[in-house]
Structures are given as C-alpha cells and as structure tokens.
N, CA, C and O atoms as a Tinker XYZ file with bonds, in Angstrom:
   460  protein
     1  N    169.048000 -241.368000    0.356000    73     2
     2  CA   169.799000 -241.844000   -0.791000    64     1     3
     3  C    169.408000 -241.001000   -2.007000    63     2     4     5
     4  O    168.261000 -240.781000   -2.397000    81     3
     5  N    170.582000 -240.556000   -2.552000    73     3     6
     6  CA   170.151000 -239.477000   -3.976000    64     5     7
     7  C    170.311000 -240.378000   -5.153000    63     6     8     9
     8  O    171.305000 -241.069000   -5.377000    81     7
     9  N    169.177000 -240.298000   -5.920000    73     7    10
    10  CA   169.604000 -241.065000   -7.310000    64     9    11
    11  C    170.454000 -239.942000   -8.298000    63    10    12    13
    12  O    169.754000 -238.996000   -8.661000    81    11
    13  N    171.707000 -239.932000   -8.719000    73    11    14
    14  CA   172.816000 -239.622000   -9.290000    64    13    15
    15  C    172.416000 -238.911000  -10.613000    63    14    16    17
    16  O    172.789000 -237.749000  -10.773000    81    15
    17  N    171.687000 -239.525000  -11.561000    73    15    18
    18  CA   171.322000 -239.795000  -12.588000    64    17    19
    19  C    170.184000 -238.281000  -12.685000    63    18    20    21
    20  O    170.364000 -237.220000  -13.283000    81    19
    21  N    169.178000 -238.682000  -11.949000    73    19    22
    22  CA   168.375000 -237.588000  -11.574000    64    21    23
    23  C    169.117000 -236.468000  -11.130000    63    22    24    25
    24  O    169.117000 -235.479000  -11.863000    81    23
    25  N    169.773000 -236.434000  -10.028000    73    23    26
    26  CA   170.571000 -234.721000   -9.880000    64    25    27
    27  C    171.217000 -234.685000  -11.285000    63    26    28    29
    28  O    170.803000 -233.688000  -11.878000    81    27
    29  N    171.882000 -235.241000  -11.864000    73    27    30
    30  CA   172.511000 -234.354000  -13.330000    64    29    31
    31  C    171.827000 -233.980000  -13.867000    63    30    32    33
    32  O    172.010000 -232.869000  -14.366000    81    31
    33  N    170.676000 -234.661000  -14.076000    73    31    34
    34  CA   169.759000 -233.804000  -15.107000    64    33    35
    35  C    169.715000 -234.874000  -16.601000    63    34    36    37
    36  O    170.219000 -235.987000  -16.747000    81    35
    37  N    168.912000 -234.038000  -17.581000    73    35    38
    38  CA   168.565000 -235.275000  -18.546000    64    37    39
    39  C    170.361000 -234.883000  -19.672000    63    38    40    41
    40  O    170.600000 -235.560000  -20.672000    81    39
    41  N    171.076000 -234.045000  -19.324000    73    39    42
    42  CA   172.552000 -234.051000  -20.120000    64    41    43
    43  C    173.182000 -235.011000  -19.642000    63    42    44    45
    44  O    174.206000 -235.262000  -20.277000    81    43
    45  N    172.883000 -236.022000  -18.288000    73    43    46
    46  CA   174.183000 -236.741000  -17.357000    64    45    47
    47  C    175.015000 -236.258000  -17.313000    63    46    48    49
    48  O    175.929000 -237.072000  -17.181000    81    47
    49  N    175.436000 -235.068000  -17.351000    73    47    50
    50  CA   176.561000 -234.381000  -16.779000    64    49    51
    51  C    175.918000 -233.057000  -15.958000    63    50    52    53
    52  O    174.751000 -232.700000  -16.116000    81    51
    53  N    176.956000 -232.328000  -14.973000    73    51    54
    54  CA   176.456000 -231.456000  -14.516000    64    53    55
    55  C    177.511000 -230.764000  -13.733000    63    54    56    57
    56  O    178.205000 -231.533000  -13.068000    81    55
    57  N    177.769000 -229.646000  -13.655000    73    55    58
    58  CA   178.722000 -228.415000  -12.954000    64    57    59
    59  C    178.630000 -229.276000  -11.606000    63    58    60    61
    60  O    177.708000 -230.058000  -11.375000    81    59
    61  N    179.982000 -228.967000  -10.526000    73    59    62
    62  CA   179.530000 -229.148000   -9.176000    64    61    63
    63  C    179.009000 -227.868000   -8.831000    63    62    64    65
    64  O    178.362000 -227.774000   -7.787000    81    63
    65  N    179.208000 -226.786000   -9.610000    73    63    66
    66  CA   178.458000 -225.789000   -8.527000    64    65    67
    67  C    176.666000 -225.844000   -8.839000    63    66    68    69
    68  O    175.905000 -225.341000   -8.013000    81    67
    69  N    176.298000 -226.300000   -9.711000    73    67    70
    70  CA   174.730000 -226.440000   -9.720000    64    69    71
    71  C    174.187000 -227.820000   -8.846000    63    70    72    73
    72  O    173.096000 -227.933000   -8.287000    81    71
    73  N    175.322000 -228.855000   -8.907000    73    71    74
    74  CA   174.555000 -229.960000   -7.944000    64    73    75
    75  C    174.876000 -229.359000   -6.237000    63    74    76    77
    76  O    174.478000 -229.941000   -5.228000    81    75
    77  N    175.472000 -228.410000   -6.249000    73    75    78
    78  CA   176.065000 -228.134000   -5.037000    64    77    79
    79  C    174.563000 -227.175000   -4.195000    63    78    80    81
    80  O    174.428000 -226.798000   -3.031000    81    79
    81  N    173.729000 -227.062000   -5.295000    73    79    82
    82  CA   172.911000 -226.514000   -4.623000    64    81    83
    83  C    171.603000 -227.276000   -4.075000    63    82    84    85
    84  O    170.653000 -226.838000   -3.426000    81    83
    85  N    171.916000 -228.731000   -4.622000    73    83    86
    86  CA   171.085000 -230.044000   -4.035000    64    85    87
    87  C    171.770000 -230.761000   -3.042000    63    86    88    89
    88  O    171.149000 -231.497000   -2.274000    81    87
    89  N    173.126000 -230.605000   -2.972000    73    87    90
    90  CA   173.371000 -231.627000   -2.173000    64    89    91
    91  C    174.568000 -230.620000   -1.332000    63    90    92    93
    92  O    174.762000 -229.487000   -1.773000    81    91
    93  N    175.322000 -231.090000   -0.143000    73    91    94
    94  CA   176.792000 -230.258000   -0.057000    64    93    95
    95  C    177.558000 -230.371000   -0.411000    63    94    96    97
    96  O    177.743000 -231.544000   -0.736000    81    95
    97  N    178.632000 -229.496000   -0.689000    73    95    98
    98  CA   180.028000 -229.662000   -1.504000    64    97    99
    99  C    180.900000 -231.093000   -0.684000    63    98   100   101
   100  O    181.703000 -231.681000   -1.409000    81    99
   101  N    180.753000 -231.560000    0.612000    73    99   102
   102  CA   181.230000 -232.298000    1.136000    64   101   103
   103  C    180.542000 -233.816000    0.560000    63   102   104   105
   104  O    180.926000 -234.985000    0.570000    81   103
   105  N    179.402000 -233.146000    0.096000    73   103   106
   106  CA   178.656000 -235.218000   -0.250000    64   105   107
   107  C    179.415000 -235.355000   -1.447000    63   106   108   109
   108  O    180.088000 -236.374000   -1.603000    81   107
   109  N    179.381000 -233.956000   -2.798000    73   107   110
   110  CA   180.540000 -234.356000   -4.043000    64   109   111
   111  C    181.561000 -234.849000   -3.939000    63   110   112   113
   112  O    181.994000 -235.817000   -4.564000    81   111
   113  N    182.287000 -233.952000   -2.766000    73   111   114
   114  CA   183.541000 -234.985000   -2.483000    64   113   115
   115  C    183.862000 -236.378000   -2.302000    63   114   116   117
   116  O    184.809000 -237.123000   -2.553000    81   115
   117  N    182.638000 -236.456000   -1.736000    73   115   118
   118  CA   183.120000 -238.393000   -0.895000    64   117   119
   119  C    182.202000 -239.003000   -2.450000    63   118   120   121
   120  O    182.193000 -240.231000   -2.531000    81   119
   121  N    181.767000 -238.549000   -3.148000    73   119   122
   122  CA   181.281000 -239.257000   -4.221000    64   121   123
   123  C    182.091000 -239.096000   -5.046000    63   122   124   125
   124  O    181.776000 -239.846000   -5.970000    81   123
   125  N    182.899000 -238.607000   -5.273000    73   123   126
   126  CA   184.255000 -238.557000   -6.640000    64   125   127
   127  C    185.171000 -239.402000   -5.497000    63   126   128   129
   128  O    185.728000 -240.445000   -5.842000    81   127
   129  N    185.256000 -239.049000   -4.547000    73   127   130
   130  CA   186.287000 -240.268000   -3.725000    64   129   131
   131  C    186.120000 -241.284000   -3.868000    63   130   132   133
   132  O    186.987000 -242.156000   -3.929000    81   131
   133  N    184.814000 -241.432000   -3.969000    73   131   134
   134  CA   184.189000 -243.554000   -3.638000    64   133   135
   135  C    184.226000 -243.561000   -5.351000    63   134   136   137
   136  O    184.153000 -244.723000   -5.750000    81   135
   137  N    184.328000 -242.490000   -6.555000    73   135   138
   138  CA   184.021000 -243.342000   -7.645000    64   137   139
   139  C    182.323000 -243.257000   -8.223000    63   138   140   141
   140  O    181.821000 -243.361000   -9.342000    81   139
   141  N    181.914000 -243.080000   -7.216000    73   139   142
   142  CA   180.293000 -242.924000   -7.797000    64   141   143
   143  C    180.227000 -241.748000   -8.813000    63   142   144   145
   144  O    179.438000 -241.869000   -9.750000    81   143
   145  N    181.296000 -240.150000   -8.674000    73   143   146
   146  CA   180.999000 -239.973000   -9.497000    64   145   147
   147  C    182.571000 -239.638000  -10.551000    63   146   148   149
   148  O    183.587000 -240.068000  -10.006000    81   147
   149  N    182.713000 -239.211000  -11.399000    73   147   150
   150  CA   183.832000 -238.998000  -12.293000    64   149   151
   151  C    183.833000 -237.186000  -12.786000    63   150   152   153
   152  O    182.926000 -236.551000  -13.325000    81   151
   153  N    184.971000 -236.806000  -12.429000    73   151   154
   154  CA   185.416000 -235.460000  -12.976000    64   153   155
   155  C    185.460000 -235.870000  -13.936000    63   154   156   157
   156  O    185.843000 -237.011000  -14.193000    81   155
   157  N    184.862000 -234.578000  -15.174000    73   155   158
   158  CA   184.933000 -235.083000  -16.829000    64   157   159
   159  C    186.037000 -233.518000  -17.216000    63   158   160   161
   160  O    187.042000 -233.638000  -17.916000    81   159
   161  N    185.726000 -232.538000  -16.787000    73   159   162
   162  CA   186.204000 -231.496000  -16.848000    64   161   163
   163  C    186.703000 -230.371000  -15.469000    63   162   164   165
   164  O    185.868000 -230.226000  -14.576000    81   163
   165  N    187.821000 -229.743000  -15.368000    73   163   166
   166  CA   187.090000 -229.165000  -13.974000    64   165   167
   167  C    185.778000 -228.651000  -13.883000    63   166   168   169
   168  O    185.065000 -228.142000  -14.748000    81   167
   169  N    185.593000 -228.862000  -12.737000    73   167   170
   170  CA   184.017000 -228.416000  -12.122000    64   169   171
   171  C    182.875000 -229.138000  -13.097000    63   170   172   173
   172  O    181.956000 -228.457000  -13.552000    81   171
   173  N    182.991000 -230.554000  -13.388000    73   171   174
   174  CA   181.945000 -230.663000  -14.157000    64   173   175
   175  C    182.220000 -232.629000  -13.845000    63   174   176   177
   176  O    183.331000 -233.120000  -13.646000    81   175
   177  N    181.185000 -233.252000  -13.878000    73   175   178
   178  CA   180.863000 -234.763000  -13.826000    64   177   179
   179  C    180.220000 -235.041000  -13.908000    63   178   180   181
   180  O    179.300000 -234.227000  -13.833000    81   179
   181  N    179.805000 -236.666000  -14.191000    73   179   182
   182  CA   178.892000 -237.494000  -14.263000    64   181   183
   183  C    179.310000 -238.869000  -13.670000    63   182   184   185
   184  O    180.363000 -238.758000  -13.043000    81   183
   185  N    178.894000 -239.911000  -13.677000    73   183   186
   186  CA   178.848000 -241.179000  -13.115000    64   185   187
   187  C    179.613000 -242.103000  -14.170000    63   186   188   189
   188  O    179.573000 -242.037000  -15.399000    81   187
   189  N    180.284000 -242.937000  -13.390000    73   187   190
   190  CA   181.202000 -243.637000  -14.444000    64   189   191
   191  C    181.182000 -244.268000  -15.785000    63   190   192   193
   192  O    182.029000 -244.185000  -16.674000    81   191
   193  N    179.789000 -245.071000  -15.764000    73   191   194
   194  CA   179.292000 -245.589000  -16.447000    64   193   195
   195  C    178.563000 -244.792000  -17.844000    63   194   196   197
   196  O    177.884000 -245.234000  -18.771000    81   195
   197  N    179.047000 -243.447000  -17.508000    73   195   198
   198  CA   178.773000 -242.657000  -19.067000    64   197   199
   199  C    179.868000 -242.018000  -19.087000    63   198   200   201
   200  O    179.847000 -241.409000  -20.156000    81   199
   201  N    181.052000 -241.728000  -18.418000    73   199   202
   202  CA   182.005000 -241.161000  -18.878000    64   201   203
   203  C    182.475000 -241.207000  -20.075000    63   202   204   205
   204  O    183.268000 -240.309000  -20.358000    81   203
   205  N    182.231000 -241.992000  -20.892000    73   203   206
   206  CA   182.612000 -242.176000  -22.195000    64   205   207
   207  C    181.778000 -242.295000  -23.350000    63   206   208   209
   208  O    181.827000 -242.752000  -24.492000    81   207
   209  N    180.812000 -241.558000  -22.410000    73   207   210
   210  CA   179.732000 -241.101000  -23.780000    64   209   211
   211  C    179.932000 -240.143000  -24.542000    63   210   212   213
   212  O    180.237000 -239.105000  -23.955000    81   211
   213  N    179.867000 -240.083000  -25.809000    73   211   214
   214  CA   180.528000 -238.404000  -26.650000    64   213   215
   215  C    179.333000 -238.019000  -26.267000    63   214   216   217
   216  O    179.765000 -237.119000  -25.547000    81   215
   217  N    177.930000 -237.920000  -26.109000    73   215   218
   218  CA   177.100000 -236.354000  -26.156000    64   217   219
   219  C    177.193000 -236.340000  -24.728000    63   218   220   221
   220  O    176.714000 -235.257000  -24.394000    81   219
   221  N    177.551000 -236.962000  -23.716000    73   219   222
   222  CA   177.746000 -236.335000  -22.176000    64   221   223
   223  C    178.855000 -235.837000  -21.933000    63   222   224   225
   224  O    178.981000 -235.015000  -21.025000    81   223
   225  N    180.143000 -236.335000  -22.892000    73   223   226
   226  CA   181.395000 -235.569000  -22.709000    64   225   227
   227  C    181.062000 -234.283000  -23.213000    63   226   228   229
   228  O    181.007000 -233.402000  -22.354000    81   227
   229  N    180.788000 -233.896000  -24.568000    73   227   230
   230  CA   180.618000 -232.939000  -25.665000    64   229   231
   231  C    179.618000 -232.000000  -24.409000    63   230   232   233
   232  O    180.010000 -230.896000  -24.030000    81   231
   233  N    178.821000 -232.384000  -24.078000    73   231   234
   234  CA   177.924000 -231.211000  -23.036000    64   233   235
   235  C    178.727000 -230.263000  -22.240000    63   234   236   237
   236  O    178.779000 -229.044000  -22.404000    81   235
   237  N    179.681000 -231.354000  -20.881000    73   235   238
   238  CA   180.000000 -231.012000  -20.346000    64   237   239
   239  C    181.602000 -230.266000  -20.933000    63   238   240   241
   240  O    182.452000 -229.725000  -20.224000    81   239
   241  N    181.628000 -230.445000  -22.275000    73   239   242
   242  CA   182.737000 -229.684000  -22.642000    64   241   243
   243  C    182.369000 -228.627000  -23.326000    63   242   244   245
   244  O    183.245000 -227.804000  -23.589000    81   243
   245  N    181.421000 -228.462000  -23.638000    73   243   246
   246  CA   180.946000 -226.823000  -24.052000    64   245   247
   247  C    180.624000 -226.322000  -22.610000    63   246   248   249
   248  O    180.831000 -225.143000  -22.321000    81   247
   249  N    180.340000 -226.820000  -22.099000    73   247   250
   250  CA   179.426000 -225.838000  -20.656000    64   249   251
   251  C    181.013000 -225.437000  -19.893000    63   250   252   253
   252  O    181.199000 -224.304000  -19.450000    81   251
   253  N    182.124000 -226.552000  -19.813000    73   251   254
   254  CA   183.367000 -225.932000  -19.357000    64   253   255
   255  C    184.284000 -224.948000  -19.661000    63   254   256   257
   256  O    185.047000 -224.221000  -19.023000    81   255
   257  N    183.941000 -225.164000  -21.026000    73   255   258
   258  CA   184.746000 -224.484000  -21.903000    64   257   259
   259  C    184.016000 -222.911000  -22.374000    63   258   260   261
   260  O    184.747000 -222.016000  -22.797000    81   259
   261  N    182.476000 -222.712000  -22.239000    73   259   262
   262  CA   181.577000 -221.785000  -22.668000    64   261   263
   263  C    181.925000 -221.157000  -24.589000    63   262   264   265
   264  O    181.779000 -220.081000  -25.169000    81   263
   265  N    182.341000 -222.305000  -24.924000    73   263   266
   266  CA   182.164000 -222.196000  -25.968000    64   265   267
   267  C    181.666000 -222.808000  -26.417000    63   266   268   269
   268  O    181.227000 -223.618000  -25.600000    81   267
   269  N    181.127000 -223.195000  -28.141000    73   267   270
   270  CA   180.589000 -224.337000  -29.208000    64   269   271
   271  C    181.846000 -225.248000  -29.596000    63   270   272   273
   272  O    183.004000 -224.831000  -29.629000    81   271
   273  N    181.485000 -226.415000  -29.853000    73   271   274
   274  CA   181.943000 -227.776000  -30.373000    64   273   275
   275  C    182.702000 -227.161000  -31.839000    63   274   276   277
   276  O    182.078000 -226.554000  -32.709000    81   275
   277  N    183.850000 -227.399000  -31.878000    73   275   278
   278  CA   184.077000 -226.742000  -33.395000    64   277   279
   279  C    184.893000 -228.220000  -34.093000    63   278   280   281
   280  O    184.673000 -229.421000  -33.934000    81   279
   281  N    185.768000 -227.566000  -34.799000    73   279   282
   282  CA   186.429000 -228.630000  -36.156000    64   281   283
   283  C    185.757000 -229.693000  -36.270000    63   282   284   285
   284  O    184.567000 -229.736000  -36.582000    81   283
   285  N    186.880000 -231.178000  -35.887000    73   283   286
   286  CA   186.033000 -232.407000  -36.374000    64   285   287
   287  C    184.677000 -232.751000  -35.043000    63   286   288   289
   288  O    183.678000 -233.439000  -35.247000    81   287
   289  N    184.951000 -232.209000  -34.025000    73   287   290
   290  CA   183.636000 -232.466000  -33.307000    64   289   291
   291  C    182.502000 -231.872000  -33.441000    63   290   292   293
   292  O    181.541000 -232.250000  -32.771000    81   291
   293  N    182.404000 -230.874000  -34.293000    73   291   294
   294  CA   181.244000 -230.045000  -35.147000    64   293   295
   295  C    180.785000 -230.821000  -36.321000    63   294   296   297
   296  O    179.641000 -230.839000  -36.775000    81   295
   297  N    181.890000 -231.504000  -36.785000    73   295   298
   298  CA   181.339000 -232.130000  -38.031000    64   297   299
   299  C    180.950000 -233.444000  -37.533000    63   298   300   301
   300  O    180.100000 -233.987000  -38.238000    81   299
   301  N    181.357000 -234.140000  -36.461000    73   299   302
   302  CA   180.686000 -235.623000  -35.960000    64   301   303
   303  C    179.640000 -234.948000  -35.347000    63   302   304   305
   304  O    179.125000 -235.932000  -34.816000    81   303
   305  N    178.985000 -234.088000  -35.041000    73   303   306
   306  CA   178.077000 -233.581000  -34.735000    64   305   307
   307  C    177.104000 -233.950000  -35.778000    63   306   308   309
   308  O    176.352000 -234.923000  -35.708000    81   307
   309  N    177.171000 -233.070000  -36.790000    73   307   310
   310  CA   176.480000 -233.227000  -38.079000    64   309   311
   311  C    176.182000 -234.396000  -38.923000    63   310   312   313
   312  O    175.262000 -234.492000  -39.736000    81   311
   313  N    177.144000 -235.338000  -38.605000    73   311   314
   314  CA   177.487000 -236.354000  -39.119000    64   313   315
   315  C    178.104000 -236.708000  -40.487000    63   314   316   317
   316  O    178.114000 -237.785000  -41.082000    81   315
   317  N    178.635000 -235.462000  -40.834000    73   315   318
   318  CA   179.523000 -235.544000  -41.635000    64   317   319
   319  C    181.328000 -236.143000  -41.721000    63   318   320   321
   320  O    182.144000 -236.303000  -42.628000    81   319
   321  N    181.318000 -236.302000  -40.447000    73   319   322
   322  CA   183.020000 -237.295000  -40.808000    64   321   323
   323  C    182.060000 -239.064000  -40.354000    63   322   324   325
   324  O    180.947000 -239.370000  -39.926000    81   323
   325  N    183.126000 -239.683000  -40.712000    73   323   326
   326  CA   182.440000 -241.221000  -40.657000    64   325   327
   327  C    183.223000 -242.137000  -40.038000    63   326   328   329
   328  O    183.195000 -243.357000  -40.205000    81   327
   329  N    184.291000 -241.182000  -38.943000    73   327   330
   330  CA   184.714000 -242.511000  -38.262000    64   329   331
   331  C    184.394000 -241.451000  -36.779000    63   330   332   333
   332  O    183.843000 -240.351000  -36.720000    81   331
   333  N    184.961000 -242.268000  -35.747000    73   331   334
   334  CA   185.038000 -241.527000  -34.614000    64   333   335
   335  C    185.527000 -240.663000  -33.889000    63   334   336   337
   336  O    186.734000 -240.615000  -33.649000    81   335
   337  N    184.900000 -240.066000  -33.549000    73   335   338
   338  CA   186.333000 -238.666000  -32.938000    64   337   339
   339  C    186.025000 -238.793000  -31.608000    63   338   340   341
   340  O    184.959000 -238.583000  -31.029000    81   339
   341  N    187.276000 -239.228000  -31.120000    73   339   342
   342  CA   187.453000 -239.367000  -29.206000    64   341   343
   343  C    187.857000 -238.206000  -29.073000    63   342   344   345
   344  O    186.826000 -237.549000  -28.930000    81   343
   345  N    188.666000 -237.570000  -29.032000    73   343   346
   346  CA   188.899000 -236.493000  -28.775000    64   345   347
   347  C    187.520000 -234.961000  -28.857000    63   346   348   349
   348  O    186.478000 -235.149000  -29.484000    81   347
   349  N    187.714000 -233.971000  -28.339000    73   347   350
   350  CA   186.507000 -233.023000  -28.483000    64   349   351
   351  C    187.624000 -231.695000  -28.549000    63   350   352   353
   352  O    188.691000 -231.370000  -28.028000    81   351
   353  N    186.613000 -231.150000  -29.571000    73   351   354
   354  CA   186.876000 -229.711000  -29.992000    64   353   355
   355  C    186.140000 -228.629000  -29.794000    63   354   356   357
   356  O    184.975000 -228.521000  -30.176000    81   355
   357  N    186.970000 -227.511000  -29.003000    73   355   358
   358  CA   185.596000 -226.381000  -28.400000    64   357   359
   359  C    186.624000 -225.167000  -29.036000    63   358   360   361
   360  O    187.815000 -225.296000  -29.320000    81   359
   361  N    185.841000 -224.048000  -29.153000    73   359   362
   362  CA   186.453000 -222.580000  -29.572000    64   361   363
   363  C    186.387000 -221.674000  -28.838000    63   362   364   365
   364  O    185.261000 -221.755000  -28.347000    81   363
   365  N    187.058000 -220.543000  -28.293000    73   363   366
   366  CA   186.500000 -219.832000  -27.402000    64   365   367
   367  C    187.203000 -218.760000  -27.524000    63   366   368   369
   368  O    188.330000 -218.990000  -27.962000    81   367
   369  N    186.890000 -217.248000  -27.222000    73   367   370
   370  CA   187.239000 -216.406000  -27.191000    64   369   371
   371  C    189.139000 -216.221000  -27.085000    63   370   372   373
   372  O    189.663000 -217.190000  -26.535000    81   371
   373  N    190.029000 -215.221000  -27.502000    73   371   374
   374  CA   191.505000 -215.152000  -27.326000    64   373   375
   375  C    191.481000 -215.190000  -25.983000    63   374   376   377
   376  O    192.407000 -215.817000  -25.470000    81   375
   377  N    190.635000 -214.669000  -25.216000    73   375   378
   378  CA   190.812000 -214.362000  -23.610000    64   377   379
   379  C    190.564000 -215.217000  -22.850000    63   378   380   381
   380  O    191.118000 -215.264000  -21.752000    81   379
   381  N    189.783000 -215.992000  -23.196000    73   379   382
   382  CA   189.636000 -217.163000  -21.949000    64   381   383
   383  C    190.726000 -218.192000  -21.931000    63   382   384   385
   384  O    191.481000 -218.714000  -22.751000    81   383
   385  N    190.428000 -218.277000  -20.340000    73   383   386
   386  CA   191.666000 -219.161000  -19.508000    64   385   387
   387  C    191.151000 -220.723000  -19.154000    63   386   388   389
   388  O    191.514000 -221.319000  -18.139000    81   387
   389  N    189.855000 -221.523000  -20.600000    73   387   390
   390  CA   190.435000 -222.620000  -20.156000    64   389   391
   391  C    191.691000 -223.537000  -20.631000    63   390   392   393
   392  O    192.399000 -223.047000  -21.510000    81   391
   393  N    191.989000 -224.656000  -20.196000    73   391   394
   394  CA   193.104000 -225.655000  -20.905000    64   393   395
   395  C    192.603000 -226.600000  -21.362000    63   394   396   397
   396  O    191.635000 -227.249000  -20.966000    81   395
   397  N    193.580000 -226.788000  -22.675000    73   395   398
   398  CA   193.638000 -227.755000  -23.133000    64   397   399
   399  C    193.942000 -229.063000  -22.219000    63   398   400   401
   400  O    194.605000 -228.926000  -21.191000    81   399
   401  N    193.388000 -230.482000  -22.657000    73   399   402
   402  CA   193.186000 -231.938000  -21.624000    64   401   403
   403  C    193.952000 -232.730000  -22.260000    63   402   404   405
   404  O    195.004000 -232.210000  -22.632000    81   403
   405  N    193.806000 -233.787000  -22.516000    73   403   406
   406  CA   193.776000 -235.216000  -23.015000    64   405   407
   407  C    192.543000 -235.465000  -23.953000    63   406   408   409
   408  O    192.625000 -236.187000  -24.947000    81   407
   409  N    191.616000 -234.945000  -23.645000    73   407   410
   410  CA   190.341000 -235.662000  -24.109000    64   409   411
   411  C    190.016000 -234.002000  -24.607000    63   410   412   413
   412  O    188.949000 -234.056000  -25.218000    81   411
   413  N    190.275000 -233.260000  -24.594000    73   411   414
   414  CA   189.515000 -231.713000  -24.970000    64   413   415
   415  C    191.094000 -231.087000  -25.369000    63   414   416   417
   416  O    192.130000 -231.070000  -24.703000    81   415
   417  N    190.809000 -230.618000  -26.665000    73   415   418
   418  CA   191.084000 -229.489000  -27.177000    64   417   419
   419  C    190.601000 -228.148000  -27.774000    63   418   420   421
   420  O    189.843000 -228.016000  -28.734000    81   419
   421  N    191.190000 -227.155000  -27.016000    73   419   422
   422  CA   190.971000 -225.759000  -26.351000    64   421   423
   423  C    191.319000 -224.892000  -28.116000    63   422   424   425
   424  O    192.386000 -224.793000  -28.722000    81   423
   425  N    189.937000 -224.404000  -28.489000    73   423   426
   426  CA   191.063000 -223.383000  -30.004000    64   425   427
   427  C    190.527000 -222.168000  -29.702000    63   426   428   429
   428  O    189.323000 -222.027000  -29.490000    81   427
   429  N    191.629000 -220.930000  -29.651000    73   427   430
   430  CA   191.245000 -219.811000  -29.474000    64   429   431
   431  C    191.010000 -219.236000  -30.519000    63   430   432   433
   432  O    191.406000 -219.813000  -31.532000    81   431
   433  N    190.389000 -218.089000  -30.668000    73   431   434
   434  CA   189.674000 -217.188000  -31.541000    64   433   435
   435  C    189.672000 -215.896000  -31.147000    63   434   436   437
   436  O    189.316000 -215.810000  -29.972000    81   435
   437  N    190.003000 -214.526000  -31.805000    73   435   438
   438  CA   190.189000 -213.325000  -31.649000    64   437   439
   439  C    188.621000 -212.854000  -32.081000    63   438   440   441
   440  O    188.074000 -211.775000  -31.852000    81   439
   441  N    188.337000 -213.489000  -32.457000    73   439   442
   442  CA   186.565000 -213.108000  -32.855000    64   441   443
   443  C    185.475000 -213.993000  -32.186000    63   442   444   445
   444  O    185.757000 -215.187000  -32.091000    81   443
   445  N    184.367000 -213.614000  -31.747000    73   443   446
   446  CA   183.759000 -214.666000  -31.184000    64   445   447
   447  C    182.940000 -215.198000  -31.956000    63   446   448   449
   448  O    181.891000 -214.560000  -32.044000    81   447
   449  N    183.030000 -216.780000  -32.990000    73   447   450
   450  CA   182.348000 -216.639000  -34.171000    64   449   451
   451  C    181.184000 -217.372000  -33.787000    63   450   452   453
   452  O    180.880000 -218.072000  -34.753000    81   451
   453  N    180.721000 -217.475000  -33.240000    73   451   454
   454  CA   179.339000 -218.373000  -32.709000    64   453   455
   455  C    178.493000 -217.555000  -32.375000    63   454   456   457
   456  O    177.440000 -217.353000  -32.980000    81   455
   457  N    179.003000 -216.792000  -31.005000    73   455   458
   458  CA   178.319000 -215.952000  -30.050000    64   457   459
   459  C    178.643000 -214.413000  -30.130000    63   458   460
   460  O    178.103000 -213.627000  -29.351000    81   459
C-alpha cells in the first residue's frame, strides 16, 4: 500500500512522469480511475481532497506550464489583491505549446521576463 501524500512530495502535487518512477504508469492509471488521484493539469496530480488548494494548484501550474505565476496570481501571491483569485495565471515564452484550461490561464510573452 503506497501512502499518496508521501509519493507527491511536500508540494501535493506531482508530474506523472516523476511518480512514474516509484510506482508504474499502470498503478497511475487505476488511481485517477478509482479517483484516488485527480489530474490538475496534463501530466500533473494530486489527491482529491487538495485539488482545490491554490498553492497545490499554483505549483502544479508553474511546473506545467514552466513558467512563473504572473498578473492577479502574482499579486495573490504577494498578497496584494484582497479577494480571491480561482483562476491561475502563468507566462511563458511566444513558443511554447501549453493551453489555456478553465482553471489556468496561459499569457504569452516574446521575451522571457522571469527567466
């Protein structure tokens, strides 16, 4: 029996290709099947019961996205806006091919201003 919590790591979120190297790609499967665990991004989850955490979403949406947290999710970062932001904001190079979600919005940049 794997404790869940422990393979993600102390972010609760985690790539399937890094848990894939604890467990097999076939045990992820039947664990997003049964629900134990939750796609937050492609290639990226945690367990249901934090899916709706902003710093486990916000993780696993920079690590998907390989960019930084920008607009109002940079500033709820900081704690400079004062209500909530469900939604998440990442920046990333003109060239990269991720998408925009429901829950993640994708802003491109011709400059890479972070990195």
């Amino acid at each position: 029996m794997h404790d869940l919590l422990e393979l993600l790591g102390p972010a609760r979120a985690a790539p399937t290709a890094a848990l894939s190297t604890q467990v097999t790609p076939r045990t992820i499967g039947r664990w997003l099947a049964s629900g134990k665990l939750v796609r937050l991004h492609p290639g990226w989850v945690t367990v249901p019961a934090l899916a709706d955490d902003w710093t486990v979403r916000a993780f696993a949406a920079t690590g998907y996205a390989g960019g930084p947290l920008s607009h109002m999710s940079a500033l709820a970062v900081h704690g400079v806006v004062d209500h909530e932001v469900t939604r998440l904001d990442v920046t990333v190079g003109g060239d990269c091919r991720v998408r925009t979600s429901r829950w993640l919005r994708v802003h491109r940049s011709p400059a890479h201003p972070l990195w």
